[in-house]
N, C-alpha and C positions, 0 to 999 in steps of 0.2 A: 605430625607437627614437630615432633624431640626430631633433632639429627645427632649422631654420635659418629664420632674419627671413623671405627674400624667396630668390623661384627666381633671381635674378639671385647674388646670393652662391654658392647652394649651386651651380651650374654652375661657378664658379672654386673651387671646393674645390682640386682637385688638381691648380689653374695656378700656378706648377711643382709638376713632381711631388714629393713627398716634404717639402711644405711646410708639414704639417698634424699636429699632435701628439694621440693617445690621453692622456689621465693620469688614474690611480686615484686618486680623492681621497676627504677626508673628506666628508660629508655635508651638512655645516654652510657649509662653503667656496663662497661668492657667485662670482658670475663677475666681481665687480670685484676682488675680492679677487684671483685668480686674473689677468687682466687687469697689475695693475699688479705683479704678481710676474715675468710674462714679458717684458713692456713692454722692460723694461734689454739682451734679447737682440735688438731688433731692432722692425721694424713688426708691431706684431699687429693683423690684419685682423679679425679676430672673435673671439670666447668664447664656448662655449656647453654651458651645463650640461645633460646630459641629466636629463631627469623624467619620474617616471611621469605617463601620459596622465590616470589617472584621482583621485591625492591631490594632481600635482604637485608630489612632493616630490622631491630630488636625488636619483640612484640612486647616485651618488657617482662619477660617472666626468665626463668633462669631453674636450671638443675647442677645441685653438687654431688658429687658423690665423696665419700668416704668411707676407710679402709673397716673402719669400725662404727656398730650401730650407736655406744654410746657416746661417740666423737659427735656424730651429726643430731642425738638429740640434746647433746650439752650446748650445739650451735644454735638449735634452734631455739631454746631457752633465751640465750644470749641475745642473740640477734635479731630475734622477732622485735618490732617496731624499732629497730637501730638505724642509726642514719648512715650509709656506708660510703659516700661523697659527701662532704659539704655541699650544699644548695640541691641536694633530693632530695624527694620525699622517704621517710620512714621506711624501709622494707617488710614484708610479711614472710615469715619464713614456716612453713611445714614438715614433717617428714612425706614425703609421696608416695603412694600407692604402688606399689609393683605393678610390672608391665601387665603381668596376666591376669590382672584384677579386673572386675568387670563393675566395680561402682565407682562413680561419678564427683566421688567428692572426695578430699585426702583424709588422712587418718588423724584420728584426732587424740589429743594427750590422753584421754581415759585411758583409750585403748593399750596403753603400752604401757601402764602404771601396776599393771598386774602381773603377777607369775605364778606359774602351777610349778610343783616342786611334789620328789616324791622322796618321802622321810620315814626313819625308822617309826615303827607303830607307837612308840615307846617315847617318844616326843611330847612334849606339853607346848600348848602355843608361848608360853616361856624362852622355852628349848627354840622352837623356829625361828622367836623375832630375835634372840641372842644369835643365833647363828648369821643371819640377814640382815642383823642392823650394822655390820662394818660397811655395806655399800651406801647408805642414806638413811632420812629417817622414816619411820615405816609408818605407815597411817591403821595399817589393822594384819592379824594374822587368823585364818581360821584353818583347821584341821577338822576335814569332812571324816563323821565316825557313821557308825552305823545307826541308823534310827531304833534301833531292837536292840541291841545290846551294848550301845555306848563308846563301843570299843572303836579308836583310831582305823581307818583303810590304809594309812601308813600313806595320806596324800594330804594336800596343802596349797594355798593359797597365801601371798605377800603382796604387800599395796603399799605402793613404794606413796609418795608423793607427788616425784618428778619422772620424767620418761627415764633424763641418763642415770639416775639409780637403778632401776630395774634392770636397763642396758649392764649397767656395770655389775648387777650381781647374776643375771643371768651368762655371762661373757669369764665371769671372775670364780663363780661357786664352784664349790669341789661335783665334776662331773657327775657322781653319784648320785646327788641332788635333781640330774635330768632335767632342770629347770629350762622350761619357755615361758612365753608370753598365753596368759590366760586367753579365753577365747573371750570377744566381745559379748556381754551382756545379752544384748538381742538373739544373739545365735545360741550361747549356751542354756540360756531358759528355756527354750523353746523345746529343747528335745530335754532337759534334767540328765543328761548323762553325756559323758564325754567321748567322743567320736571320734579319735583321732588314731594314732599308731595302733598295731597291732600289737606290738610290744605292751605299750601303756593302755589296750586294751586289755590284753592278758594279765597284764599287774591289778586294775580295777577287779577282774571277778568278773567277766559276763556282761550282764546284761544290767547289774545292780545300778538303780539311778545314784545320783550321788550331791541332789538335794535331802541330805542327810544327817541329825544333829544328833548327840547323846538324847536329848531331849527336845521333839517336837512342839518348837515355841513357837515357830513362825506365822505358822495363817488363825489371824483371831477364830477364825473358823471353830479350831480345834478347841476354844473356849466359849462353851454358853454363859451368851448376854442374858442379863438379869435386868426386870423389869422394875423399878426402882417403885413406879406408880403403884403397884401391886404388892409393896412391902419385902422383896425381897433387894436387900440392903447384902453387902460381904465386904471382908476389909481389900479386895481385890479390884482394880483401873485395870480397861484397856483403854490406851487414846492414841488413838488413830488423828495422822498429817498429810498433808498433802507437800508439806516443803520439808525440804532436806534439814532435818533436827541431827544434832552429834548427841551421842550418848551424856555428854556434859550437861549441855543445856537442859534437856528434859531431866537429867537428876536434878538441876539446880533450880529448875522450874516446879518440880513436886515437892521437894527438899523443904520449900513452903511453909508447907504444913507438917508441923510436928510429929512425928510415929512413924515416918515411912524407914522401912525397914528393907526394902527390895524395889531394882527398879533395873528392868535390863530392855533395850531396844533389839527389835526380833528383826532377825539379817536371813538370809538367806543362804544355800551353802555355797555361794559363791561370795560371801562376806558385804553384799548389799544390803543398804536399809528398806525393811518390806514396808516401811509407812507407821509400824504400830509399835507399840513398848508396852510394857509388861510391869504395873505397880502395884505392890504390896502392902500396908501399912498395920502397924501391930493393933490397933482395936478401930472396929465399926466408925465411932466416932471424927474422927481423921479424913477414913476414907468419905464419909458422908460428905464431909464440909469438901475436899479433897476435888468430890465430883462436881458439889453443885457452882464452887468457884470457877472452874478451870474449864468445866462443859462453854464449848461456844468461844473461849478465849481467843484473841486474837496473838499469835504468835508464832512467829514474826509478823509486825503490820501487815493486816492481807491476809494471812491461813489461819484459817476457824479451827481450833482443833476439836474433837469428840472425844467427848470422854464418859465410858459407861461402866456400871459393875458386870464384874466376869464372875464365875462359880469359883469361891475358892476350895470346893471338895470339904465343905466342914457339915456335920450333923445340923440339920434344921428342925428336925423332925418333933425334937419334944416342946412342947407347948411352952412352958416357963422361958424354955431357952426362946422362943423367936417372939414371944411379946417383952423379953427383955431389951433384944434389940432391935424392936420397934419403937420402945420407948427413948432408947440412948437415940435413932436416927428421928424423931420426933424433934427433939431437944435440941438436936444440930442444924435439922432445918427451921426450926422454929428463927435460931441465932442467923444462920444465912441469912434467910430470907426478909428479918427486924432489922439488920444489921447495914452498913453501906451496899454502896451498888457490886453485884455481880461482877462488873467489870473489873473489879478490882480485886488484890487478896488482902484477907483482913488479917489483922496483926495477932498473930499467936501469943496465948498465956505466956508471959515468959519470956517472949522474942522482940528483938527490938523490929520495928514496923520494916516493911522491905521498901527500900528505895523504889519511886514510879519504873514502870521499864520503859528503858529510850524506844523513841520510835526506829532509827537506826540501829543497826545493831555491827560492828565490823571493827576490822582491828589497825583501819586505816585511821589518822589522826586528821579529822575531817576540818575545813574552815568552816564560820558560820554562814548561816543562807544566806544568799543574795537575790536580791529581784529579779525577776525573769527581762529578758529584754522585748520589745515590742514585736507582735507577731509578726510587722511586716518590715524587721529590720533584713539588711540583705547577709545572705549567709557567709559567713567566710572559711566556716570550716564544718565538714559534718565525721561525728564518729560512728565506726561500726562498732555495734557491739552483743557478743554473743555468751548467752547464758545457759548454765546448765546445775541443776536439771531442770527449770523453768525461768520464765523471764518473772523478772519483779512487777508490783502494780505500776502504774502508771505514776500516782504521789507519789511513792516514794524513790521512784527513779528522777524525776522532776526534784526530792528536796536533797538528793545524791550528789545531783550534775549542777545542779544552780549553784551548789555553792562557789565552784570557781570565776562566778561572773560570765554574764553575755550570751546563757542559755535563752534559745528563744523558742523549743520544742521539744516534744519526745514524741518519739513515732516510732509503736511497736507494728511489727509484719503481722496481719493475722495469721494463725496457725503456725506460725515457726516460733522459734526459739532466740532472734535474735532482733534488734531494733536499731535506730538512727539516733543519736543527739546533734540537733543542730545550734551551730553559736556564732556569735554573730561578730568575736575578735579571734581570732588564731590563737594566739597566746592563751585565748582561756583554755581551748580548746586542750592543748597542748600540755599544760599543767595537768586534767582531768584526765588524761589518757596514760601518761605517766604516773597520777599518782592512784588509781583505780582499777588500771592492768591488773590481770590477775587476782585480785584480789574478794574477798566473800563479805559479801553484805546480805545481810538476815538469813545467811544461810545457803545463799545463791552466790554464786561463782561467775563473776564475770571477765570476759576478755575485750579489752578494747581496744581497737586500734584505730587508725585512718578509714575513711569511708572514701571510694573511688570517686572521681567526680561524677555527675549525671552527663549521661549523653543524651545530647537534647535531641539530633536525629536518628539514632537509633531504633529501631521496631523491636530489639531483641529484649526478653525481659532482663530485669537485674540480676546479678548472683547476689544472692543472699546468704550465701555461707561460706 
């Protein structure tokens, strides 16, 4: 389908990798047009509109290339949903798959937000995000050590934010550093160890996995759950999510209740969230009230969380000590359970009451709701939009998108990750797209763009992604 000038170009397509942009365009849209649109992000090497072989007309898709990877992913930041002619539509802009790739879909921002880096042993994640933070702002740094003795591999991981941070610190850091792009999630869990050069095999040690921490925090596993029914009570939470929690929320969320003392969410040694967090709190009491509030809570609207006692390794054994605190977690449930409803947290000795928590949660400056428009007004605009790491419920996508006026649906895909708003004025549409792009709500990360029109004769299914 790509045509390119000369075999000498098309061979540097993918020198560097990830240098080369897919964009959904209008039809009408010239390659100079296009061209002097991307021009301002840096050297563009080429433009090339694809056409069918036989009318030659644009199929409305389009490849840039550029000299540098962080050029073309600072464009596609930029330019994604931008209008590059007056009276087009919006453009979609991606980084594109290299030629010798064999999957189906283009790369997505996760993927290129990460970098392996190989650093003196002697490094503190301090040491890393100081040295990494001159290209952007960094979202997490982990330094994989050895599970048995604590000690540093002298390797690392950095999670930029945005693609052209990473671009720019991998393209910019002091070579020594060896810095690439992490491997995708899927691929490196799967094996726990890294597969790549021989060189940076030889640096690793063999065959050593390198899901690896000072301290094996990650799979609840490696803590027994305690049977609350059965009297064994400890000042130790695990609570287990199904939706993407930041370390903030859930200390801010426990923080609650008076005495919590410790509270870290257990990552991975690739620096992902495993789901579970890890809370402390300095006496019985605390944690009691701690569980029975928070067990089953909804947060964000839509994910239940669990919350159970874990072993905190303390003596039980003498009599006095465990019908003492039998009687302290007596006395707490007694209060839970008299006290208002569960769903709620109740106001600590001492503490002013916590504000209700919004059903929204996000750091967008949202209007207030509006009525849905009637189901069978006629559509005038639909958007795509794709979530990760899961799609929202259904409410509160509905009390998200209505507020711009003129929503008259939501329609998620089964089993995918992404869904339709349809509305039934452009303009609301339009506002929603812009002011939502990007942006996290209860934790969820949504993209929004333009939804293609329906092809009403078509057999072929949709692209959904």
């Amino acid at each position: 389908m790509e045509e390119y000038p000369t075999k000498q170009v098309s061979e540097n397509l993918d020198d560097p990798p990830n240098s080369r942009l897919f964009v959904v365009t209008s039809r009408s849209i010239t390659e100079d047009e296009l061209k002097d649109s991307f021009t301002v992000f840096g050297d563009v090497q080429g433009v090339w509109v694809v056409k069918d072989k036989q009318t030659k007309e644009s199929k409305g898709v389009a490849y840039v290339k550029f000299a540098k990877s962080s050029q073309a992913c600072l464009a596609m930041e930029e330019m994604h949903g931008k209008v590059v002619v007056e009276g087009t539509k919006p453009v979609k802009v991606f980084i594109a798959q290299s030629r010798s790739s064999t999957r189906h879909r283009d790369v997505e921002d996760e993927e290129l937000t990460r970098i392996f880096v190989m650093i003196p042993k002697t490094f503190s994640e301090d040491d890393l995000k100081n040295t990494f933070k001159e290209y952007g702002d960094i979202e997490y740094c982990v330094i994989i050590k050895n599970k048995f003795t604590g000690e540093s591999k002298g390797l690392g991981y950095v999670r930029y934010y945005k693609p052209s941070q990473a671009a720019l610190a991998i393209e910019n850091c002091d070579k020594t550093y060896r810095a690439i792009l992490a491997e995708p999630r899927s691929k490196a869990s799967a094996t726990e160890e890294y597969s790549g050069t021989a060189a940076r095999g030889d640096y690793i040690g063999g065959g050593e996995q390198m899901n690896q921490y000072a301290v094996p925090m990650g799979d609840p596993g490696n803590y027994q759950v305690m049977d609350y029914r059965s009297g064994d009570f400890t000042r130790c939470l695990m609570m287990s999510t199904r939706a993407a929690l930041t370390q903030e929320q859930i200390f801010s969320l426990f923080d609650l209740v008076p005495g919590m003392e410790y509270c870290e969410l257990q990552r991975d040694a690739y620096g992902m969230s495993k789901g579970h967090a890890l809370i402390r709190y300095s006496n019985l009491g605390s944690a009691v009230y701690a569980r029975d509030k928070l067990n089953g809570f909804e947060y964000p609207p839509g994910n239940r969380l669990a919350v159970n006692f874990v072993d905190d390794g303390e003596d039980r054994s003498s009599p006095v000590g465990r019908m003492a605190m039998q009687f302290v977690a007596a006395q707490m449930l007694s209060a839970v359970w008299n006290g208002p409803s569960t769903s709620q947290v109740m106001k600590p000795p001492g503490f002013p009451a916590p504000s209700p928590m919004p059903r929204i949660q996000t750091d967008v400056n949202l209007p207030p709701p509006k009525k849905l428009a009637p189901l069978d007004s006629q559509s005038k605009e639909r958007l795509f939009v794709v979530f990760s790491p899961s799609p929202l419920p259904m409410e509160v996508l509905e009390d998200v998108f209505c507020r711009f006026g003129s929503l008259i649906e939501v329609h998620l895909v089964p089993g995918r990750k992404v869904g339709y708003m349809k509305y039934a004025d452009k303009q609301c549409a339009d506002e929603a797209m812009a002011a939502l792009h990007g942006r996290v709500v209860n934790g969820v990360r949504m993209k929004v763009m333009l939804a293609d029109p329906p092809r009403e004769e078509s057999h072929k299914r949709l692209r959904t992604y």
